[in-house]
N, C-alpha and C positions, 0 to 999 in steps of 0.2 A: 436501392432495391435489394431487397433479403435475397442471397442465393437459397439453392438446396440446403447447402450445408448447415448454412444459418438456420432455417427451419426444422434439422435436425438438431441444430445444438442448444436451442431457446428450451425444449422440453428436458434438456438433461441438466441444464444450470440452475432452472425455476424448478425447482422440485415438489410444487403445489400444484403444477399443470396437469396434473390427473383427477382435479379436486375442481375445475373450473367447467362452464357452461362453453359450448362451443362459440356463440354470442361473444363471451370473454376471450377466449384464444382470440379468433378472429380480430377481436379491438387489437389484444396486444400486437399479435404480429402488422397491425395497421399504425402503431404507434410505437415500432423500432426501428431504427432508422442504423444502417454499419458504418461507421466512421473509422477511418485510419491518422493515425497521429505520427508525426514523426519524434524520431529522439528529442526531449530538449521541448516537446510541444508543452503550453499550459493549459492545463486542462476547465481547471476549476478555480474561482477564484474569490473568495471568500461568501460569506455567507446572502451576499445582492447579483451573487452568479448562481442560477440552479439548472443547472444542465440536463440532471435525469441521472436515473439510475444506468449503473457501467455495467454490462458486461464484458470482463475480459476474454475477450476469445485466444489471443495471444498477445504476449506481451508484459511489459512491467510498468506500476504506476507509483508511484512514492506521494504520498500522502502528509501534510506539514502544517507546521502554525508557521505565522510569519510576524515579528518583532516591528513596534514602530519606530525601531531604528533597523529592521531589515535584515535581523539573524533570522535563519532557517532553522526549524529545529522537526525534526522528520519524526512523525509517530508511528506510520509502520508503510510496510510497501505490499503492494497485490497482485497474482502476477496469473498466468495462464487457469484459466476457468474459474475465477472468484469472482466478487460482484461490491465495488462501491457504492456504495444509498448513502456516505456522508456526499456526494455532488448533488444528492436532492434536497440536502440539510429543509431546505424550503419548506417543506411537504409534510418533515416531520413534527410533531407536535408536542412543545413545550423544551425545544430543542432549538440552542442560537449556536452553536459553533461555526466559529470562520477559520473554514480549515481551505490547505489549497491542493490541489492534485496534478504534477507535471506526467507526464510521460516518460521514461527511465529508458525504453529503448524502446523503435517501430513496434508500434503495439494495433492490433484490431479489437476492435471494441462494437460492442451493439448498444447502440442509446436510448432507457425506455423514456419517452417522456414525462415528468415530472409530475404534472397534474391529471393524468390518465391514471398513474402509476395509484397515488393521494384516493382517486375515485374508486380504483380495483382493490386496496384495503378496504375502505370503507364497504362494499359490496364483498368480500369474499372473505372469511375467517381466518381460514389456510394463507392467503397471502398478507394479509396480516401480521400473523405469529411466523412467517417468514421473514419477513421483515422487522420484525421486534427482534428477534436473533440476529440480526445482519448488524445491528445498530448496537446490542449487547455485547454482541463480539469486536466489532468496532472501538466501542469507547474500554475493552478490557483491554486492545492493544494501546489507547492511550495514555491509561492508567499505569499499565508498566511502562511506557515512557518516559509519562513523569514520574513515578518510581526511581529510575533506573540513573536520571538526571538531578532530583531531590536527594537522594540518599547513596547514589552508590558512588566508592571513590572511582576516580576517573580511569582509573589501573583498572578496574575488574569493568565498566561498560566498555572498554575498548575490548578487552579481552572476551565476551561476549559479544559483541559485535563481529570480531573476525571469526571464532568458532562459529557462529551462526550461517558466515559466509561459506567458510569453508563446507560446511554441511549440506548448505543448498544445494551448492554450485558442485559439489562432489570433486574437487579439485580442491590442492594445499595453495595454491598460488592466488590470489584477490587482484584483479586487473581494475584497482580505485584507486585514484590519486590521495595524497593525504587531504587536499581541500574536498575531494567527494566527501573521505571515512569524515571526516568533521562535520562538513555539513547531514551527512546521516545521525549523527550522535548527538547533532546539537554543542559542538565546542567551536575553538578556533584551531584552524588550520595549525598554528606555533605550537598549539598544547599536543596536538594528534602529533607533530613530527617528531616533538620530543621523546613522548610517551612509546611511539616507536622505536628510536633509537636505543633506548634505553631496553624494551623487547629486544633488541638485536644483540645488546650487548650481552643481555642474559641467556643469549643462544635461541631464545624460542623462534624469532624470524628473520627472513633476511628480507633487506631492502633493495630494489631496482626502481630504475625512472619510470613512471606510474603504475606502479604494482609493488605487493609485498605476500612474501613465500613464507607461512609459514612450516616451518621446519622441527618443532618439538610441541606434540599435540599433549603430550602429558603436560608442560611447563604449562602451558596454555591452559589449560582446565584445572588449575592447581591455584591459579589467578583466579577462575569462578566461581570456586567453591568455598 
């Protein structure tokens, strides 16, 4: 059951909800449902799983393809008030991607369901072209994925990768094991330790048992550019 808070935060993430028939709210709120995940949960699981559109109320979601020999290779992550629509992949039209969504850390989430969701584009413009952005932005974080894995040496996506860290997280220190930063990047574990080491030895980070500090933000972005 939807709290208070839920109800105020459904109008602040749908940004078309001033553009809908009260008829329409009414469905929606009849057709989200708050779900909690724990760390480690899977969310979504390829393109024969359509769960519905995510709102993240809190939390992180990492978002990935998966190898049929079972490498992970992560296209991008979602974290406190953004909105997954690749878990309705279903819904969408002329769109097959089998992508999978774990849980990154206790995260809350609101579940719209999937073919309610399919029926309020089709009936409302605004949600629509909400969701055509959701799905554009989406596959442009793909696209520098593969980018970033196609073209870039392995030296500058790692370097990228932890600058990005450090930015979010507003802290020099990354509390990821090397088998996480791998599995974010899409390598193997050996290539990430190395690559690291080899940072340490040129001063930009230091290494500790699951975590790495980095320590020279100029070296660091001297690699990205």
């Amino acid at each position: 059951m939807l709290s208070g808070d839920d109800l105020k935060y459904i109008p602040q993430v749908l940004t078309f909800w001033d553009k809908l028939n009260e008829r329409q709210k009414n469905s929606i709120i009849n057709n989200i449902n708050p779900v909690h995940y724990e760390k480690g949960s899977r969310i979504h699981s390829g393109e024969n799983d359509c769960i519905g559109v995510i709102l993240i109320k809190k939390g992180e979601l990492r978002i990935y393809i998966l190898s049929e020999e079972g490498k992970e290779v992560t296209l991008y992550r979602l974290r406190d008030n953004e909105i997954c629509v690749l878990s309705a992949s279903c819904i969408l039209d002329n769109i097959t991607f089998d992508v999978h969504v774990d849980a990154e850390v206790d995260s809350d989430v609101l579940l719209i369901d999937s073919y309610y969701y399919q029926q309020l584009c089709r009936q409302n413009i605004y949600a629509e072209n909400f969701t055509d952005k959701l799905v554009i932005d989406s596959f442009s974080e793909v696209m520098w994925a593969m980018e970033q894995i196609l073209f870039m040496s392995f030296d500058k996506r790692l370097a990228i990768f932890l600058f990005d860290e450090i930015t979010r997280n507003q802290t020099d220190v990354i509390e990821l094991t090397h088998e996480q930063i791998a599995k974010y990047i899409g390598s193997a574990r050996e290539v990430v330790s190395r690559m690291l080491k080899y940072f340490a030895r040129e001063g930009i980070v230091e290494l500790s048992r699951g975590g790495v500090k980095v320590i020279d933000k100029k070296k660091l972005k001297q690699l990205i550019l």
